[in-house]
C-alpha positions as CSV (number, residue, x, y, z in Angstrom):
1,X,-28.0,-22.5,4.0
2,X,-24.6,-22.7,5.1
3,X,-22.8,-20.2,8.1
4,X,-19.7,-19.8,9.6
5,X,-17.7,-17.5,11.8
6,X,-14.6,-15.9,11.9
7,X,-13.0,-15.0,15.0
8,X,-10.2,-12.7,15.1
9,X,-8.3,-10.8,18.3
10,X,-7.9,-7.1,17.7
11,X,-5.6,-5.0,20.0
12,X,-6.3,-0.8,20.4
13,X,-2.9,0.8,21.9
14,X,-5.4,3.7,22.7
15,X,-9.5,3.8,24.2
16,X,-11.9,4.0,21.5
17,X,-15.6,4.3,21.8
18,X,-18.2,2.9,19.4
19,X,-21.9,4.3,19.1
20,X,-23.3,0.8,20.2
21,X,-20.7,0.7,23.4
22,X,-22.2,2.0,26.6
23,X,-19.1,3.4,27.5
24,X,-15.3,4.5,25.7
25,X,-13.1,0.7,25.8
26,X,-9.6,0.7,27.7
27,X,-6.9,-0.1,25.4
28,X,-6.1,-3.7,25.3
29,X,-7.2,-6.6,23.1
30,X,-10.3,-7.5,22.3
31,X,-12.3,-10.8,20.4
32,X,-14.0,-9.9,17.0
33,X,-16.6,-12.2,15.5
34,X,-17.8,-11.8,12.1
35,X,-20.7,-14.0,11.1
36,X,-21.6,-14.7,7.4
37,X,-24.2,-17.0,5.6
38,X,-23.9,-18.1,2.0
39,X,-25.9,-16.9,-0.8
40,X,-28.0,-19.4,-2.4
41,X,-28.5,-19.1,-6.3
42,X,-24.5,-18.6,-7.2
43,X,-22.7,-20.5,-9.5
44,X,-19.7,-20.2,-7.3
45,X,-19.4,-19.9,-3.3
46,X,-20.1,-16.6,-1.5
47,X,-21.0,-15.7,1.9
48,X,-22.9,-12.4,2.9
49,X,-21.8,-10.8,6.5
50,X,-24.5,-10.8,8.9
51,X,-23.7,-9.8,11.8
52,X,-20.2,-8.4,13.2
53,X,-19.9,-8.9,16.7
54,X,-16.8,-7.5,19.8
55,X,-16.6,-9.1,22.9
56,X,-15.7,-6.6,25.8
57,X,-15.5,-7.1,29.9
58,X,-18.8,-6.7,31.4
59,X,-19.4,-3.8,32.4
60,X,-19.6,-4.0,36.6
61,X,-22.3,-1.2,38.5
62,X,-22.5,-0.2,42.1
63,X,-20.1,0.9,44.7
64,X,-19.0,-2.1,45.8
65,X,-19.2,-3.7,42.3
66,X,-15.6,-6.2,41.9
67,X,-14.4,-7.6,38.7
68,X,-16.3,-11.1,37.8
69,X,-14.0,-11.6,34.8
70,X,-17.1,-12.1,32.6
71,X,-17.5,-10.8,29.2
72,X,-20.7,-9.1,26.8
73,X,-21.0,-9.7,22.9
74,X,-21.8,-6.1,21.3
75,X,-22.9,-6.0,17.5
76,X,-21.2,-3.2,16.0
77,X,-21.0,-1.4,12.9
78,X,-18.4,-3.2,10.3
79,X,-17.3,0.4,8.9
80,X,-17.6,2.0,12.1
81,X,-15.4,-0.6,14.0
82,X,-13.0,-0.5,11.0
83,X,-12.7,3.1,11.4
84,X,-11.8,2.9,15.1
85,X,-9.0,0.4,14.1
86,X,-7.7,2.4,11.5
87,X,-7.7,5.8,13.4
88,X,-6.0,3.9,16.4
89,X,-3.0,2.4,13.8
90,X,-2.5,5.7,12.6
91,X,-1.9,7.3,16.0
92,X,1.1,5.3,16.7
């Protein structure tokens, strides 16, 4: 069974928030994986999505917590994540 991934940079001109985010995101741009296997039994190539991933800053706790510059992988919703993009667009 065949997979591949599809990485594509995202930017929201406004915060957003996402049910599987601990917190609302800053606006800025952010890394979008999508990851798909093929579908066996097809006459003809297809792939099914299996997981849709976004990469955001990791997240820093304490007082005296400082920027590490490191980064967490979040799977999200395809629709929902869609709908966050689309609703940001349409506020410009």
């Amino acid at each position: 069974m065949a997979a591949r991934s599809t990485e594509t940079m995202v930017t929201f001109r406004r915060p957003f928030s996402l049910s599987t985010l601990d917190a609302p995101q800053p606006a800025g741009t952010y890394l979008l994986v999508i990851e798909e296997e093929d579908i066996d039994g097809l006459s003809f190539l297809a792939f099914r999505r299996t997981a849709t991933l976004l990469q955001v800053p990791a997240q820093q706790t304490g007082p005296t917590a400082k920027p590490r510059g490191g980064y967490q992988m979040y799977p999200v919703d395809a629709a929902e994540f869609e709908a966050a993009r689309r609703a940001d667009q349409a506020s410009l």
